[in-house]
C-alpha positions as a Markdown table, in Angstrom:
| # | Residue | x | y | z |
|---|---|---|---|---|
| 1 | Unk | 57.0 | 112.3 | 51.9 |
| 2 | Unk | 60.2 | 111.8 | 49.9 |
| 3 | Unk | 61.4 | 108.6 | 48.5 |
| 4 | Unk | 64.7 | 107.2 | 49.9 |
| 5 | Unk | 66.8 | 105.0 | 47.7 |
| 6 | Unk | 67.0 | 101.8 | 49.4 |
| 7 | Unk | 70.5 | 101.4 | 48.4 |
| 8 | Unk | 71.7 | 104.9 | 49.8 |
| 9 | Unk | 74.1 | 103.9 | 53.0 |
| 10 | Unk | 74.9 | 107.1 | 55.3 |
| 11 | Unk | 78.5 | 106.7 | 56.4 |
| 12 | Unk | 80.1 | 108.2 | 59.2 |
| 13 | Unk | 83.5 | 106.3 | 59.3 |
| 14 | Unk | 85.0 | 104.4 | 56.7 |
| 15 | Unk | 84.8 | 100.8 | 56.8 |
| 16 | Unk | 87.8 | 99.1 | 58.8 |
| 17 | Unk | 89.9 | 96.7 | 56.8 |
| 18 | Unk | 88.6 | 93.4 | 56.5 |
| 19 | Unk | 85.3 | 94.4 | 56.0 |
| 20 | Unk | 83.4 | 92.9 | 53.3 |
| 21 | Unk | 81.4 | 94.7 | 51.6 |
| 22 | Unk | 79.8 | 95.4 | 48.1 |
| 23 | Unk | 79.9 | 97.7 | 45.6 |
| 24 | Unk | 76.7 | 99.2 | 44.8 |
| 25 | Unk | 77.4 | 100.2 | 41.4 |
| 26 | Unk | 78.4 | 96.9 | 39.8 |
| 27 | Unk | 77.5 | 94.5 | 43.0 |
| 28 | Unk | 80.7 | 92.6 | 43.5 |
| 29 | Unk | 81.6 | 91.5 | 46.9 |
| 30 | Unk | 85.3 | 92.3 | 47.9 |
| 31 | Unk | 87.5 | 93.2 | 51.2 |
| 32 | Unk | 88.5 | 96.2 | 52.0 |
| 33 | Unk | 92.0 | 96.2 | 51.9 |
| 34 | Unk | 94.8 | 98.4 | 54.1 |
| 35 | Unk | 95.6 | 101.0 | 51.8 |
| 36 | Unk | 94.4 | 104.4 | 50.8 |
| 37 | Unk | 94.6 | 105.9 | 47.5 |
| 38 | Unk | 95.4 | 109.6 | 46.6 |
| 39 | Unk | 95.4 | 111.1 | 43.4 |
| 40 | Unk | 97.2 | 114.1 | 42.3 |
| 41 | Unk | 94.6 | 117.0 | 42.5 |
| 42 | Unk | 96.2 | 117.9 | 38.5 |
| 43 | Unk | 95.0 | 114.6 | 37.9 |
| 44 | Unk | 97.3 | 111.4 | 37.0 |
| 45 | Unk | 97.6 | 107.9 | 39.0 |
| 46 | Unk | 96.9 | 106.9 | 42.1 |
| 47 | Unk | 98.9 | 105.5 | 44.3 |
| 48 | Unk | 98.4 | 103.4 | 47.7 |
| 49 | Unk | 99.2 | 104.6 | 51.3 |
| 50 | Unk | 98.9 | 102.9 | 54.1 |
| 51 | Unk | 96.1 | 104.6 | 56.2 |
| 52 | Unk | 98.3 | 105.4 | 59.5 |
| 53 | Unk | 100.8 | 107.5 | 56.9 |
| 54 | Unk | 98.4 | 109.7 | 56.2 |
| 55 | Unk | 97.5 | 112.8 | 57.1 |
| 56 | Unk | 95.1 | 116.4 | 56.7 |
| 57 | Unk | 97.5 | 118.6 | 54.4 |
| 58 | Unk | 98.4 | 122.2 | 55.9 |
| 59 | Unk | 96.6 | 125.1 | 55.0 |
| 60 | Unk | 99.8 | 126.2 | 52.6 |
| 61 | Unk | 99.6 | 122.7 | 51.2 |
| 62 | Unk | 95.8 | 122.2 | 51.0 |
| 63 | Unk | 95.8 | 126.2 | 48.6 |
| 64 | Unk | 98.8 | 125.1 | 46.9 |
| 65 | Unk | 96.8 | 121.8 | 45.2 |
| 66 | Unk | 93.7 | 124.3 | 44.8 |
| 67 | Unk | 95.5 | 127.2 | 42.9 |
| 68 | Unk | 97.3 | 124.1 | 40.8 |
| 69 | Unk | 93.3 | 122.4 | 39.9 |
| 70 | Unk | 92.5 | 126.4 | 38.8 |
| 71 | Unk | 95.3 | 126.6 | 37.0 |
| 72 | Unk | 94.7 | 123.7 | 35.1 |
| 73 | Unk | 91.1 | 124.8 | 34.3 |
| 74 | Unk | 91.9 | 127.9 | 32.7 |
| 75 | Unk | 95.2 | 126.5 | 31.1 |
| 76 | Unk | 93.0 | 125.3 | 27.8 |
């Protein structure tokens, strides 16, 4: 028998905005508010997108942020 951690949630779907919910790692109680945020694969700052202006990146475009995350790891 294995021990499941009672806080462990499976998702399927991300919450819809509005939804409250909490934070497992620190507790607090917020709203899930109606943007994304993406991240440059390199790293750097996120910025927000509204969920309907997003969208899967091509096959050229999804390579092209891999080679540049590989690149960056043997850059040092």
């Amino acid at each position: 028998m294995t021990d499941r951690n009672p806080n462990a949630v499976e998702h399927t779907a991300s919450p819809g905005v509005g939804a409250v919910m909490v934070d497992r790692r620190n507790g607090k109680v917020g709203v899930v508010g109606p943007y994304v945020q993406l991240r440059p694969p390199r790293g750097g700052r996120e910025w927000d997108v509204p969920p309907e202006d997003v969208r899967p990146p091509t096959t050229a475009e999804e390579l092209s942020a891999k080679v540049a995350v590989a690149n960056r790891r043997w850059a040092r």
